[in-house]
LUMVEX-636250 format. One record per residue (C-alpha): x, y, z; residue number from 1; residue in three letters. Coordinates in Angstrom, 2 decimals. Each point is the difference from the previous one (the first is absolute). Layout:
// LUMVEX-636250
REC       px       py       pz  seq  type
REC        X        Y        Z  NUM   ALA
...
***
This chain:
// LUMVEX-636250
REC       px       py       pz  seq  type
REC    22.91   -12.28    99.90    1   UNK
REC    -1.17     3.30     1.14    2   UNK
REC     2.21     1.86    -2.66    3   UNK
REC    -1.81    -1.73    -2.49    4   UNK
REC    -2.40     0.71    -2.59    5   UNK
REC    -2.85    -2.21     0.62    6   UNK
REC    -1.84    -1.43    -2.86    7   UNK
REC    -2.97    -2.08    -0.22    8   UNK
REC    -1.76    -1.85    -2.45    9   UNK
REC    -3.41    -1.64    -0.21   10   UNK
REC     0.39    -3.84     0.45   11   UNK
REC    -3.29    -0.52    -1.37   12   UNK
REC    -0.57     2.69    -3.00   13   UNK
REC     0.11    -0.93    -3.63   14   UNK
REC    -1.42    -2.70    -1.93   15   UNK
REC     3.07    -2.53     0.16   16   UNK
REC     0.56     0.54     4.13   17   UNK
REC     1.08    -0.64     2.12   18   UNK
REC     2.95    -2.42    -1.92   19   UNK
REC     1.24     2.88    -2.69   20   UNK
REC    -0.30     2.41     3.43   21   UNK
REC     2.24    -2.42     1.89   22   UNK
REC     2.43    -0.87    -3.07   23   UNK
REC     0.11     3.88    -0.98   24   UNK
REC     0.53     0.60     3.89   25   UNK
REC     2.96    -1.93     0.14   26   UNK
REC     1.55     0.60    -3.31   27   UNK
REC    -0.17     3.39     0.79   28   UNK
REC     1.98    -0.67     3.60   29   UNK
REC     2.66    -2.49    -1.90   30   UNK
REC     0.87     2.55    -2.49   31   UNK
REC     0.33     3.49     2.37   32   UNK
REC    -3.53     1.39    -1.63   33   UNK
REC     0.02     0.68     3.65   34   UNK
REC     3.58     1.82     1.23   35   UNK
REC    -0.69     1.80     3.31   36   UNK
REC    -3.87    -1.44     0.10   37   UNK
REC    -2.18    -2.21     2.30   38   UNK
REC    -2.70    -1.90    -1.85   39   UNK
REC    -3.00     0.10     1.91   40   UNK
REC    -2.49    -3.04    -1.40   41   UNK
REC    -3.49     0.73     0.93   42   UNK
REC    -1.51    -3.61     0.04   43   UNK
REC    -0.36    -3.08     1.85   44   UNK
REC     3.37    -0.61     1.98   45   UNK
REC    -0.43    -3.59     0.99   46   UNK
REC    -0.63    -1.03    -3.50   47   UNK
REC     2.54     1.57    -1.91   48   UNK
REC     2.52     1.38     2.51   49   UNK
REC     2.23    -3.18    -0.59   50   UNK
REC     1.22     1.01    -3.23   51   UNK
REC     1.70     2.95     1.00   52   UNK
REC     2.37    -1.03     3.09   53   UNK
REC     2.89     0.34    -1.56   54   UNK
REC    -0.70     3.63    -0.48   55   UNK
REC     0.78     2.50     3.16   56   UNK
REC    -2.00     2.91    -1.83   57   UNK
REC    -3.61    -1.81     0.06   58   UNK
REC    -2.96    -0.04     2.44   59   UNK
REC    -3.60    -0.49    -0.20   60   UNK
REC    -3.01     1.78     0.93   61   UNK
REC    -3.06    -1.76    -0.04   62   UNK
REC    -2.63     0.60    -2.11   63   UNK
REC    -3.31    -2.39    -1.99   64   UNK
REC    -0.55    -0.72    -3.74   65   UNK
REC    -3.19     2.06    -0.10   66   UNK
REC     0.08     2.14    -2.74   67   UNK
REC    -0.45    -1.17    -3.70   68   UNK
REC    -0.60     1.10    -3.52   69   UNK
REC    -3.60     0.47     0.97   70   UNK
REC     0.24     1.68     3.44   71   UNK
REC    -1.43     3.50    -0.54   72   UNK
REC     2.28     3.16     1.36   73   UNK
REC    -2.89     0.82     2.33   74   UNK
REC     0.50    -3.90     1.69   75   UNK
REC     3.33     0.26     0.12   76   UNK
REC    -0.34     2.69     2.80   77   UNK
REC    -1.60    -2.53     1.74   78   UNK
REC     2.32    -2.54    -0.32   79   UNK
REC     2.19     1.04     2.95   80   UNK
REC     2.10    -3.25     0.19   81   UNK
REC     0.42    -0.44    -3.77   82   UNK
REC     3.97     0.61    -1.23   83   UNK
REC    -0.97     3.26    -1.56   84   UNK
REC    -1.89     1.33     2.53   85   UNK
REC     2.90    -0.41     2.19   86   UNK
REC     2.50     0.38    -2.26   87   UNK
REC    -1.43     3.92    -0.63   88   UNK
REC    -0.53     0.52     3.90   89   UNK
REC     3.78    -0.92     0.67   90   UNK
REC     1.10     2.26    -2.50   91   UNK
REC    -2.61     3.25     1.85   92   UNK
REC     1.63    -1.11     3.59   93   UNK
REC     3.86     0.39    -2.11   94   UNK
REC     0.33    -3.54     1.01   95   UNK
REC     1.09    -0.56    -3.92   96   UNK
REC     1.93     2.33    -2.03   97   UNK
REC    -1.69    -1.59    -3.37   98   UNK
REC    -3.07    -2.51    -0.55   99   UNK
REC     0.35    -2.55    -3.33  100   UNK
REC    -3.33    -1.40    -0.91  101   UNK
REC    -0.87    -2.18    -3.31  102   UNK
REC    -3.94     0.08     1.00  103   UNK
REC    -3.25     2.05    -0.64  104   UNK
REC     1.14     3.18    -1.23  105   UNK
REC    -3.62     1.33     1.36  106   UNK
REC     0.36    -1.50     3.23  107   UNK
REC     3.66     1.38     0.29  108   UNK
REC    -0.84     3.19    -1.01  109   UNK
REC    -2.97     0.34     2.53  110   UNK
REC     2.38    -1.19     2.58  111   UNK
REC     2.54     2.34    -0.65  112   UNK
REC    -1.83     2.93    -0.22  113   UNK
REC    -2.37    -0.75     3.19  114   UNK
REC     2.19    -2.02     2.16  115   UNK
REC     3.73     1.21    -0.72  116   UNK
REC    -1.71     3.16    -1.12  117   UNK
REC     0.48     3.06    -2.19  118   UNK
REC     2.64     2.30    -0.01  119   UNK
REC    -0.77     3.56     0.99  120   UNK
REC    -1.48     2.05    -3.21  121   UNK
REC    -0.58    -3.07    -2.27  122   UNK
REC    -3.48    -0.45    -0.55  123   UNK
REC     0.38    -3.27    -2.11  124   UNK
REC     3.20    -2.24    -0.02  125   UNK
REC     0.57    -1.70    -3.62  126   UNK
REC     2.06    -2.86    -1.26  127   UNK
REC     3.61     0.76    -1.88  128   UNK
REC     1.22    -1.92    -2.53  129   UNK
REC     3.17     0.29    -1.75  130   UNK
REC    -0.46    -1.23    -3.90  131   UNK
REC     3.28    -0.29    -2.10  132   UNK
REC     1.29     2.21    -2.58  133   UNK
REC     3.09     0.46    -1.91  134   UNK
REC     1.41     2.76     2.48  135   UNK
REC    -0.98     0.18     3.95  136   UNK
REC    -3.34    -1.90     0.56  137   UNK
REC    -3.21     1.63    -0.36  138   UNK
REC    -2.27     0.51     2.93  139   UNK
REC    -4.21    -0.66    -0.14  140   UNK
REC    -1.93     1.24     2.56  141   UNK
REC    -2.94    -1.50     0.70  142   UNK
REC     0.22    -3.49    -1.27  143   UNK
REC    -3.04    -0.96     1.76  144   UNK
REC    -0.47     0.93     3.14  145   UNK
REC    -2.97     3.33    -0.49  146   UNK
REC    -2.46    -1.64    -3.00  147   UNK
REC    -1.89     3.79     0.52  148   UNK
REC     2.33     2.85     0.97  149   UNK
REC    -0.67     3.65     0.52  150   UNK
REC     2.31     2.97    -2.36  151   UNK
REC     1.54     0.86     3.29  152   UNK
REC     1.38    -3.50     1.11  153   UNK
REC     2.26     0.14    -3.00  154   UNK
REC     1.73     2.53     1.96  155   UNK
REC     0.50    -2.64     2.80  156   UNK
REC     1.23    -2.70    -3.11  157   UNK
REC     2.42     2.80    -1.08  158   UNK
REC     1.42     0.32     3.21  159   UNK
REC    -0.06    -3.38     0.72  160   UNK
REC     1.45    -0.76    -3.52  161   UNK
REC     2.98     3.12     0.98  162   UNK
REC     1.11    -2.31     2.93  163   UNK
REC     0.30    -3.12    -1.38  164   UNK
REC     1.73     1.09    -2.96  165   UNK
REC     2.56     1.96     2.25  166   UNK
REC     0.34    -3.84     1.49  167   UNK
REC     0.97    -1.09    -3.30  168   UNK
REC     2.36     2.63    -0.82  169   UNK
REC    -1.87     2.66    -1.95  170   UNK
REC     0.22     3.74     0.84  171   UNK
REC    -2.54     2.32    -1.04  172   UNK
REC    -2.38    -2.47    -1.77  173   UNK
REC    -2.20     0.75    -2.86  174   UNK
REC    -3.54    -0.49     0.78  175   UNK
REC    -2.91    -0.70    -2.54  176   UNK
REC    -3.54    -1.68    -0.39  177   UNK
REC    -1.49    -2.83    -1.82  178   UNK
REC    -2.32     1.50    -2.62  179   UNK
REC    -1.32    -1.60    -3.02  180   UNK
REC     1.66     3.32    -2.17  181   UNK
REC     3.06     2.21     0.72  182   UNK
REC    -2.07     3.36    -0.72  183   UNK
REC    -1.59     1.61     2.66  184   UNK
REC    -3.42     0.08    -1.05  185   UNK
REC     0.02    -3.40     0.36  186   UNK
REC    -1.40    -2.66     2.06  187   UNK
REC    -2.16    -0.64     3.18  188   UNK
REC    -1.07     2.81     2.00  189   UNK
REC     2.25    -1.76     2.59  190   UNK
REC     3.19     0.16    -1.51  191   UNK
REC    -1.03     3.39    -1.28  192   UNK
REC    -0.63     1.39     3.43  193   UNK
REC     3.26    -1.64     1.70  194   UNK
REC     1.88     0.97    -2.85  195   UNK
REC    -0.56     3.63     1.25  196   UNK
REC     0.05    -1.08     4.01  197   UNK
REC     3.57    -0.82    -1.21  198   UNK
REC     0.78     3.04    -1.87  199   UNK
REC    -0.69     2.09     3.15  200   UNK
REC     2.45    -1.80     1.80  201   UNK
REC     3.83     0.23     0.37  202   UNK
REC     0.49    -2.95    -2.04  203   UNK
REC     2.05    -1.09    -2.93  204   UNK
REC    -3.24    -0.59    -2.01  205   UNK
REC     0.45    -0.71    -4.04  206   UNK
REC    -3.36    -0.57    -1.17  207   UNK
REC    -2.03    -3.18    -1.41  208   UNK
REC     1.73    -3.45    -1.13  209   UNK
REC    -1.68    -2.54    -2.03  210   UNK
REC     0.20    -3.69     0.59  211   UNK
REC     1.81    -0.31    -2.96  212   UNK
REC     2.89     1.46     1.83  213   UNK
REC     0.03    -1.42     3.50  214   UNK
REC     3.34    -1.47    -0.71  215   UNK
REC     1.79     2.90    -2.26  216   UNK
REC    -1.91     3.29     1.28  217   UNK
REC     1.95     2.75     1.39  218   UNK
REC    -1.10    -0.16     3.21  219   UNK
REC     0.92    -1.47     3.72  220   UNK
REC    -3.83    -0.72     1.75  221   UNK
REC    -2.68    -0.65    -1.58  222   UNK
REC    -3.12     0.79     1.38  223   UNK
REC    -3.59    -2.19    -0.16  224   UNK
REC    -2.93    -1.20     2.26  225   UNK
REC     0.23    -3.20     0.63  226   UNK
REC    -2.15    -2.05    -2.00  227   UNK
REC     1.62     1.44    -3.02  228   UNK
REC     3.51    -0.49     1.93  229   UNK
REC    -0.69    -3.68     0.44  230   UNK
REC    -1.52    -0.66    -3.46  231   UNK
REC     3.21     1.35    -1.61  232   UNK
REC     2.18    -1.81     2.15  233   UNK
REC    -1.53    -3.38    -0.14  234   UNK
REC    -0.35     0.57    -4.40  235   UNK
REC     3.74     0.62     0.34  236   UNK
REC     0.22    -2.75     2.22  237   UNK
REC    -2.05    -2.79    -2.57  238   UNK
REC     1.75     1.83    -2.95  239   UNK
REC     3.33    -0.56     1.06  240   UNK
REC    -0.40    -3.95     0.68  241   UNK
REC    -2.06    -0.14    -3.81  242   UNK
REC     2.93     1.24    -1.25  243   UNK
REC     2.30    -2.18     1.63  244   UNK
REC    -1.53    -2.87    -0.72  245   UNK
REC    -1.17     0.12    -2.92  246   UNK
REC     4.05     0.75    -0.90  247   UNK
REC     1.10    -3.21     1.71  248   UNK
REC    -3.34    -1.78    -1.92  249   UNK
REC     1.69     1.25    -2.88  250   UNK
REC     3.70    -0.62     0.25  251   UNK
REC    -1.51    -3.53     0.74  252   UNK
REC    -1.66    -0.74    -3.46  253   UNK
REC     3.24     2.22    -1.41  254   UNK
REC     1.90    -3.19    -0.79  255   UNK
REC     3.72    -0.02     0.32  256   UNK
REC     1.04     3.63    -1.08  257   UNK
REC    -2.44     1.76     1.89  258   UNK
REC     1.58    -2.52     3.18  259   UNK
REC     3.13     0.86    -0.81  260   UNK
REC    -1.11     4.50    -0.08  261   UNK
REC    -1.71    -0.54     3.07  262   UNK
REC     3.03    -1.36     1.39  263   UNK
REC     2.45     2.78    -1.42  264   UNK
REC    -2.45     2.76     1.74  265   UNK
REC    -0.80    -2.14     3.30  266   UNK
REC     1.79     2.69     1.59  267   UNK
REC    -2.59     2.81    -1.19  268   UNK
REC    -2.41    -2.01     0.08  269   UNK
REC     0.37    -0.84     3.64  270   UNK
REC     0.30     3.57     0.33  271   UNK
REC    -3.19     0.69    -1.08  272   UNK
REC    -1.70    -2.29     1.95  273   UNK
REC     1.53     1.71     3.00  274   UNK
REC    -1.25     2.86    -0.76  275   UNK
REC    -3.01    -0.99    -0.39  276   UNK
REC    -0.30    -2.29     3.16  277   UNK
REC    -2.29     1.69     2.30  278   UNK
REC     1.84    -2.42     3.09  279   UNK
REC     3.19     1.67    -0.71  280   UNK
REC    -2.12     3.76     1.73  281   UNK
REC    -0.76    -2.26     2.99  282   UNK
REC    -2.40     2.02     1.11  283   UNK
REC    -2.09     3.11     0.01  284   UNK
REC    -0.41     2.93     2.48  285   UNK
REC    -3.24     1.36     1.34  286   UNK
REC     0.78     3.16     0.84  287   UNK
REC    -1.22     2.40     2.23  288   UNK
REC    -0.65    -2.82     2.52  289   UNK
REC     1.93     1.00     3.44  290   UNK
REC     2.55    -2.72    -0.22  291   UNK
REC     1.57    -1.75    -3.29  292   UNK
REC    -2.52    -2.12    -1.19  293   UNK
REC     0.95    -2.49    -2.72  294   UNK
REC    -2.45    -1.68    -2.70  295   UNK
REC     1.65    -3.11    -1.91  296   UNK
REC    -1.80    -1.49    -2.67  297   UNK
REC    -2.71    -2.62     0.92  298   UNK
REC     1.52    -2.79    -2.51  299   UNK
REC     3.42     0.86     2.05  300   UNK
REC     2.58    -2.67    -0.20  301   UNK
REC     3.22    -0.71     2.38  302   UNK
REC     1.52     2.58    -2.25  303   UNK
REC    -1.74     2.65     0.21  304   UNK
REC    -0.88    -0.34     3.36  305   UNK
REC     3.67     0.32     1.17  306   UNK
REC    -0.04     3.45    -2.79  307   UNK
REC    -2.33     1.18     1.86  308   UNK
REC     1.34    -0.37     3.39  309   UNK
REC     2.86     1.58    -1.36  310   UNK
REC    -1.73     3.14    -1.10  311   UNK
REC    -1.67     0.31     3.06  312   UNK
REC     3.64     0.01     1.97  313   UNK
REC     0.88     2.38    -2.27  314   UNK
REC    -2.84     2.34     0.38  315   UNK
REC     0.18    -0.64     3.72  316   UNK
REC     3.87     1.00     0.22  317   UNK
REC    -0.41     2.84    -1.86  318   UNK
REC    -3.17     1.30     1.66  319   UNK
REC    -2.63     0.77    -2.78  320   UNK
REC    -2.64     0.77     2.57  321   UNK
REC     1.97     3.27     0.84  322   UNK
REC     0.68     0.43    -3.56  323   UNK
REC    -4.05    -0.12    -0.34  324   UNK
REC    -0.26     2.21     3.07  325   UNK
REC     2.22     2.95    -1.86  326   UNK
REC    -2.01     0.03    -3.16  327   UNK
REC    -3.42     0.70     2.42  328   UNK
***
């Protein structure tokens, strides 16, 4: 096992654990989410370590159900036996290529950043996440991890932003900030003053994008603090399922013909609903952190627990740490 890419994931993180971690878990082993991976479970191994004998790629470290929804990131430091505690310290010692967690994103983040630690020349690590369009996926950076940011930590979310989009596949990446106007004069003194940190920079920077145009824009990265980050993804988040259901509401009280269109377009509309799915991501990326650090969504299900094992494999095989380390 020493050739391979060891992954762990937090037995005890998100609000449906530890059964959607253990289903997730082993979907994710039965259907090669894992090729050329050991999963690492970071959890109680006499309760749960039944389940997985029939897999040769699995062990256990031990770890305690400590942290909740309501542990603060400055307990969680404390917490030296919790699963993300030790989940973060394997992952400083390079005992784990890639940590999967579904818990407090404060907690996480406080662990990553003071127990895995930072990487040289990052002053603030930030959370990644990759929202759909109708060409390559767009990129937000932060989506929640800095509420009150600095002009000069953008630079460490552009950078930051840079890597993971060479991850996904896109070279030279156009970079731009949140603002509430695409001319310059406006906005925040914030967005103002990073908006020029940028332009000093060798970066790919294009300017202001609206919310409006978080989907369509012509850009790569887009840059925010995080409050704003995680406002606009969790109002994309609550639109999307409005939408959804209030079609399915409505195909409902259609009567037959509007049946019978539904079931002509099930195709697109499954589509859509794919696109849409935030489990289908997996996960999210705090970057910055010195090891790959993965945030799934609290509500996580089986599904996109074993997504986001996979996209932490994949960012462990393909090393976006170092491509981090370049952009510094």
């Amino acid at each position: 096992m020493s050739n391979l890419k060891k992954i762990g994931i937090d037995l005890y993180g998100g609000d449906n654990a530890p059964e959607s971690v253990i289903q997730g878990a082993i979907f994710a082993l039965e259907n090669k989410f894992l090729n050329n991976c050991e999963l690492v479970i970071v959890g109680n191994k006499k309760d749960y370590s039944e389940k997985f004998n029939k897999f040769n790629n699995v062990s256990f470290i031990d770890a305690e159900n400590t942290v909740d929804n309501h542990t603060k990131p400055t307990q969680a430091l404390k917490m030296k036996t919790s699963s993300i505690y030790k989940g973060c310290e394997l992952l400083k010692n390079k005992e784990l290529d890639a940590f999967v967690s579904a818990g407090n994103t404060g907690a996480l983040l406080s662990a990553g950043t003071f127990v895995a630690g930072r990487l040289k020349g990052i002053k603030r690590p930030a959370l990644a996440v990759a929202l759909p369009s109708k060409t390559t996926p767009k990129i937000l950076i932060d989506a929640g991890a800095n509420a009150e940011v600095k002009p000069e930590f953008f630079y460490d979310f552009a950078r930051e932003g840079i890597a993971y989009a060479d991850f996904m596949g896109i070279k030279n990446p156009k970079i731009a900030i949140l603002n509430i106007g695409t001319e310059e004069g406006k906005g925040s003194t914030l967005v103002k003053n990073a908006a020029n940190y940028l332009k000093e920079k060798n970066l790919n920077y294009v300017g202001f994008i609206e919310g409006r145009d978080v989907f369509t824009g012509d850009y790569d990265i887009l840059i925010t603090d995080g409050f704003t980050g995680n406002t606009v993804l969790k109002t994309i988040e609550g639109t999307a399922y409005y939408i959804l259901s209030e079609l399915k509401a409505s195909i409902k009280k259609g009567g037959l013909f509007a049946k019978l269109g539904a079931l002509m377009m099930k195709g697109s509309l499954y589509s859509l609903k794919t696109k849409l799915d935030y489990r289908q991501y997996g996960g999210t990326f705090f970057l910055g952190v010195n090891g790959i650090l993965v945030k799934a969504h609290g509500s996580s299900d089986s599904e996109a627990i074993a997504n986001a094992l996979y996209v932490a494999s994949e960012a462990a095989k393909k090393d976006i740490v170092s491509r981090i380390t370049k952009e510094v």
